[in-house]
Phi, psi and omega in degrees: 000143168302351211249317182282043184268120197286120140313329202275320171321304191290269182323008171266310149330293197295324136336319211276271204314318211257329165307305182285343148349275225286336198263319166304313173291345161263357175265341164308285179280342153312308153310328189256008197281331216249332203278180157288332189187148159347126171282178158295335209273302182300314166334284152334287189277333158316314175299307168314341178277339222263326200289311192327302180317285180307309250219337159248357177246007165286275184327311206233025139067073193235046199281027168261275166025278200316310185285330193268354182277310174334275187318309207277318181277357176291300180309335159296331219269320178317309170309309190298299195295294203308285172065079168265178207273157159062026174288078171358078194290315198295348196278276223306327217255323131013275196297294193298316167327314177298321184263325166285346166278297174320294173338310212274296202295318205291342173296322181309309198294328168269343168276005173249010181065058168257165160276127197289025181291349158008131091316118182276333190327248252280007172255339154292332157260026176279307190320300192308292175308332172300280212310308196301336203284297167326323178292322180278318187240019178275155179270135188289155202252211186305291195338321160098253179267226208233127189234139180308127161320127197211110191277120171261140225277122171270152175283143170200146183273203174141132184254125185293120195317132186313120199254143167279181181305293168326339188279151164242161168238113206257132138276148187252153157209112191244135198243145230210113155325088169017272211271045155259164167244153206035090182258000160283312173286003131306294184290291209299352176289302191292323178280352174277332163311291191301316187307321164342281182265007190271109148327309189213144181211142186222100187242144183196107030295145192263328187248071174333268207322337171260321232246109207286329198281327186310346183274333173274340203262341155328284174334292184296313149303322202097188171244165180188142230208111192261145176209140172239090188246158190242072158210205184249177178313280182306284230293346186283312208287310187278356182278322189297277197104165155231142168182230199290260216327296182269115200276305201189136183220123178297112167229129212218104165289111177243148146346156162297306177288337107008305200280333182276346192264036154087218193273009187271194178235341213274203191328097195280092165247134189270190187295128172316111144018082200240105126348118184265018188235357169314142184268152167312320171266005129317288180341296217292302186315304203277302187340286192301352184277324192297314209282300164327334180255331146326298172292348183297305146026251193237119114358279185300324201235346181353068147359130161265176206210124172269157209284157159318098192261156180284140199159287232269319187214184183217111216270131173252154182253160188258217193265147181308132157099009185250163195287140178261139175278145143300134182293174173206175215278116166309130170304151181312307199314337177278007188271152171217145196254099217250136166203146215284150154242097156351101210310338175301334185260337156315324173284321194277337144293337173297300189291314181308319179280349170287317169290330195275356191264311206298309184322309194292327181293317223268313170308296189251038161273355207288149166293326178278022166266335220276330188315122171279143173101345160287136186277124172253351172325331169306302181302317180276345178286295187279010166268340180278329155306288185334280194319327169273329169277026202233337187244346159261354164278323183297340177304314176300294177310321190280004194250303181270033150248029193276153166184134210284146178281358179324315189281341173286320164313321155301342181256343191283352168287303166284003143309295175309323185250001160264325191262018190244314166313310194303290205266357162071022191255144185256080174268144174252140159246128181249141175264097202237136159086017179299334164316329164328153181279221116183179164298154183276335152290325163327321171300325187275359201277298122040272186296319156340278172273021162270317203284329186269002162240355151294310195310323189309314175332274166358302230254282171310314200277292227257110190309134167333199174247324147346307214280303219280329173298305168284341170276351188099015186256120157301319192301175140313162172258140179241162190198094171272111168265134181235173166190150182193139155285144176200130155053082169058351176227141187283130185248143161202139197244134162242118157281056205241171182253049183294219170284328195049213226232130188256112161350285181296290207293339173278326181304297179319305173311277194323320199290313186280350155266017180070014183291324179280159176263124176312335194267329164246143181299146160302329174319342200267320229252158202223146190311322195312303178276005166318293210275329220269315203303323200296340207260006177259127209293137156103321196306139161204135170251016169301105182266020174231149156286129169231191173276346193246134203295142166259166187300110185123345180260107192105032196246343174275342180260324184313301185309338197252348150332292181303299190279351156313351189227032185070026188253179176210171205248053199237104188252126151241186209211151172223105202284147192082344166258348188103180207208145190227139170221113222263116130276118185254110191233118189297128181284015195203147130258354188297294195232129173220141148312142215187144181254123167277150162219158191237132186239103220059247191256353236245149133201153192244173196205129153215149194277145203296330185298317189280336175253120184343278210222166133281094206191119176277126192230161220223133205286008200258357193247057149244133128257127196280119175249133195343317206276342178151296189323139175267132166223162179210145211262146192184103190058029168094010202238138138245149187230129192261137200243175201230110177278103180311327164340302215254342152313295198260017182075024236246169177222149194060058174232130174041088161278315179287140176288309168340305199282346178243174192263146177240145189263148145281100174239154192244117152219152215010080168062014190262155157219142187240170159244147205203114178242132225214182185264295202208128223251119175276302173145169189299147177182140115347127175204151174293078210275094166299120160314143158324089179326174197275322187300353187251155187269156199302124170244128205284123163113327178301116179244012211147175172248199120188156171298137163248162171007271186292036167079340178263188229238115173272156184234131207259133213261197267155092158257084097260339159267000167281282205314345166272000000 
């Protein structure tokens, strides 16, 4: 039934669709923030995005949405027709920031089952005072005076899908009680009802969804609905319905030729002969020669030739300024086929392939394979198939949760250009490798702390224009986001070519916060670990508070962001020159290569990327130091080493270093040893969280099931290493 129109579905669409609206318009504009002025190209699709915008949230009774999207394509449509002169850009890119931010939070606010109450006054009246001021002091281009937003119906053509033996053809006329109101989201309830079974479908009004005015002439005219389907009469009747909204609805079985000649009843004289290879302007010549030898006719009964109705045909347009073609049917090879999913079910297929990887390891770990004397070959050509498909399915699945960084970079963009407005600095921002993928949890992990080492940048890194002018610097100041894979992992840097970062005054703060060891010289500390002290909750050499965090402050939460998801931190800096802060980041969390090994009755999983070597060591290459601490000397090299046993209290492990394996792991350039009783083997793993209930543990990053079923524990090496 038509009455049985999904509302919550229709908001989701609506959410889908208009975020990414909103996320082209600001990359749109964003893009054009440097230039004078607008292209036309750009003009155009702002205005189309804003109408699109207005016209569903219109539909879903969204009116401060409705009204400030409204205002804002009134100011484009001015630009497009009129294209007056001396137009504020940076005022303009300003205004459109504002109503996509206003949007944006009411969107949110409605995907969190809030009410859209926003106030729009005063950005509608930002507009206005905008639009009159271009009008009043701009100049007029060719266009000439200035024409009202007006909606007009676009033309469209359409070639109706090929009907089988089996297909009918119905006109529908459906009439709607005087006092309903929006009887446009009325009709679209009956063509989304109709679409179920419709081969073809043709309505008219034809632009519900946009066209505010369409509701009154519903009212007055009727709806009226060409379907082409393969059912009866009652099944159309009862999918429409009657009830409060529709007073009485009319279905007229007709012929294919009858059906083509659009919404009339009258004279079936048929349509003029069309060429599928016909210019738009042919069609239109011969429509017109067919009418003229019509009125010639009869006089008296003058007769109408019936018209080309929007509908009728279908213009694909080819490239600007070459002549349009009627479409003709796409070779298959070119269709390609898109359908949005919902990240939830995407996680929730993740874990199933998490499980079937447990499972397949849980098979072919079984003890009853263990049996001597079994011939297993059968068994293993179909466990080496399972294992390959198994690993193409996890291939498959991480590709589509792969998602490109552009849009986190976008915003990182709209940073770069509010707080640099703000702060009266002329920066340029560059983006270089945002096409790189990663998991879309990685993204969200991400955005925090890319937004809180650009503002530094922004705010700290980049010297006034005064500042930068007195140092002898020509350039602009830039702030470069960059990203690459390199060995399983994503890097991503933000740069700039500020001041960079001072040595002596972070030494001084740490000395006076008791961070340094007293026992050592500065000299002994190295920048790398020098520039790591900002990164210690509390650290600041900012001695001014601005609105925006200086650098170290608030730099223990970037950080401890990052290693929540297996990442690291690494800056460096060059005083007088600027400072680069390196995020090393995993492209997935979900499945990792993992070494299992076992300590005592205990097992661990550590990932395959942090370990070096493999290496047996004699208990004469140890050195022991009064307070407790180990190092074991390897190849002229020392590594202060970590009895894992002996971390976690753990019983029955080793005591001798002979007797156990020693790990080399290397992170951001630190390397330890880690020893352990015996190395199990190589495997896939599943990364389970910690549960909430056990308290966070230093070295810990997860869990997982292994093979025989019991419970591993996934060791953390950026938390060994510090």
């Amino acid at each position: 039934m038509a009455g049985d129109f999904n509302t919550e579905s229709m908001l989701d669409m609506y959410l889908f669709e208009n975020t990414q609206l909103l996320e082209q318009l600001q990359e749109t504009v964003l893009e054009q923030k440097d230039a004078d002025s607008f292209d036309e190209d750009s003009i155009n699709e702002i205005f189309r995005t804003m109408h699109t915008i207005k016209g569903s949230s219109g539909i879903m009774m969204f009116d401060n949405i409705t009204a400030v999207s409204h205002k804002l394509e009134d100011v484009f449509f001015y630009l497009r027709e009129s294209h007056p002169d001396n137009v504020p850009h940076v005022e303009l890119v300003e205004h459109v920031l504002e109503v996509e931010d206003f949007i944006s939070s009411e969107m949110e606010k409605i995907r969190n089952g809030d009410p859209a109450d926003g106030d729009a006054t005063n950005i509608i009246a930002d507009l206005d005072k905008f639009l009159n001021m271009i009008k009043n002091g701009g100049g007029q281009g060719e266009g000439g005076a200035a024409v009202e937003n007006v909606h007009e119906e676009p033309k469209h053509f359409y070639i109706a899908p090929v009907a089988s033996a089996a297909s009918r053809f119905y006109k529908i006329f459906i009439h709607f009680f005087p006092e309903t109101e929006m009887a446009n989201v009325h009709a679209y309830k009956t063509v989304y009802a109709l679409k179920e079974i419709a081969e073809d479908i043709l309505y008219s009004p034809e632009d519900l969804l946009t066209d505010e005015k369409c509701s009154d002439e519903i009212i007055k005219e009727g709806f009226r609905v060409l379907l082409q389907a393969q059912c009866s009469e009652e099944e159309v009747r009862d999918l429409i319905g009657v009830g409060y909204d529709i007073e009485k609805v009319d279905v007229f079985e007709c012929d294919a030729n009858q059906f083509l000649l659009g919404f009339d009843f009258g004279d079936t004289q048929p349509l003029p002969q069309i060429d599928l290879e016909s210019s738009v302007e042919v069609i239109e010549a011969k429509q017109e020669a067919a009418q003229t030898q019509e009125e010639q006719k009869s006089v008296e009964k003058k007769p109408e030739t019936p018209k080309i109705t929007p509908g009728d045909f279908v213009i694909q347009s080819k490239e600007p300024g070459r002549q349009k073609k009627l479409a003709k049917d796409k070779p298959k090879g070119e269709k390609a086929t898109f359908i949005n999913v919902n990240v939830n079910k995407m996680d929730q297929l993740m874990d199933l392939i998490g499980e079937l990887v447990i499972s397949e390891s849980v098979v072919l770990q079984s003890s009853d394979l263990k049996v001597p004397g079994l011939n297993l070959d059968n068994f293993n050509k179909a466990a080496a198939q399972l294992a390959s498909i198994s690993t193409d399915l996890q291939n498959v699945i991480m590709s589509m949760r792969m998602v490109p960084l552009t849009n986190t970079f976008q915003k990182m963009n709209r940073i770069v250009f509010d707080v640099s407005r703000k702060l009266g600095k002329d920066i340029e921002f560059v983006m270089v490798g945002d096409s790189t993928e990663v998991d879309k949890n990685i993204v969200e992990h991400i955005s925090d702390p890319l937004m809180h080492l650009v503002r530094n940048a922004v705010d700290h890194g980049i010297e006034s224009n005064e500042e930068r002018a007195a140092s002898g610097k020509t350039e602009k100041g830039k702030v470069t986001l960059s990203a690459k894979t390199e060995a399983g992992k994503v890097w991503i840097s933000v740069e700039d070519n500020g001041t960079g970062l001072d040595r002596e005054k972070i030494l001084a703060k740490a000395r006076k916060q008791g961070i340094l060891d007293d026992n050592k010289p500065d000299s002994v500390y190295t920048d790398k670990e020098v520039y790591q002290f900002i990164t210690l909750p509390g650290f600041s050499t900012n001695e001014v508070v601005t609105e925006y965090s200086g650098r170290g402050v608030g730099m223990d939460v970037v950080v401890q962001n990052i290693q929540a998801i297996g990442g690291a931190l690494e800056i460096e800096s060059t005083p007088g020159f600027g400072s680069v802060m390196s995020l090393k980041i995993p492209l997935t969390l979900a499945i990792i290569d993992g070494i299992v090994m076992e300590v005592g009755t205990s097992s661990f999983v550590m990932e395959t990327g942090v370990i070096k070597q493999f290496i047996r060591v004699k208990e004469d290459m140890m050195i022991h130091e009064p307070n407790g601490d180990e190092f074991v000397m390897i190849r002229g090299e020392c590594y202060p080493v970590i009895r894992l046993g002996k971390w976690y209290g753990l019983e029955e492990y080793q005591e001798s270093v002979e007797d156990g394996v020693m790990l080399i792991l290397e992170v951001e350039d630190r390397k330890i040893c880690l020893l352990v009783d015996k190395l199990v083997g190589e495997q896939e793993i599943v990364v389970k969280p910690i549960p909430s209930y056990i308290k966070k543990v230093k070295g810990l990053s997860g869990c997982t099931q292994l093979g025989d079923g019991s419970i591993a524990l996934i060791l953390d090496a950026p938390g060994l290493v510090e």
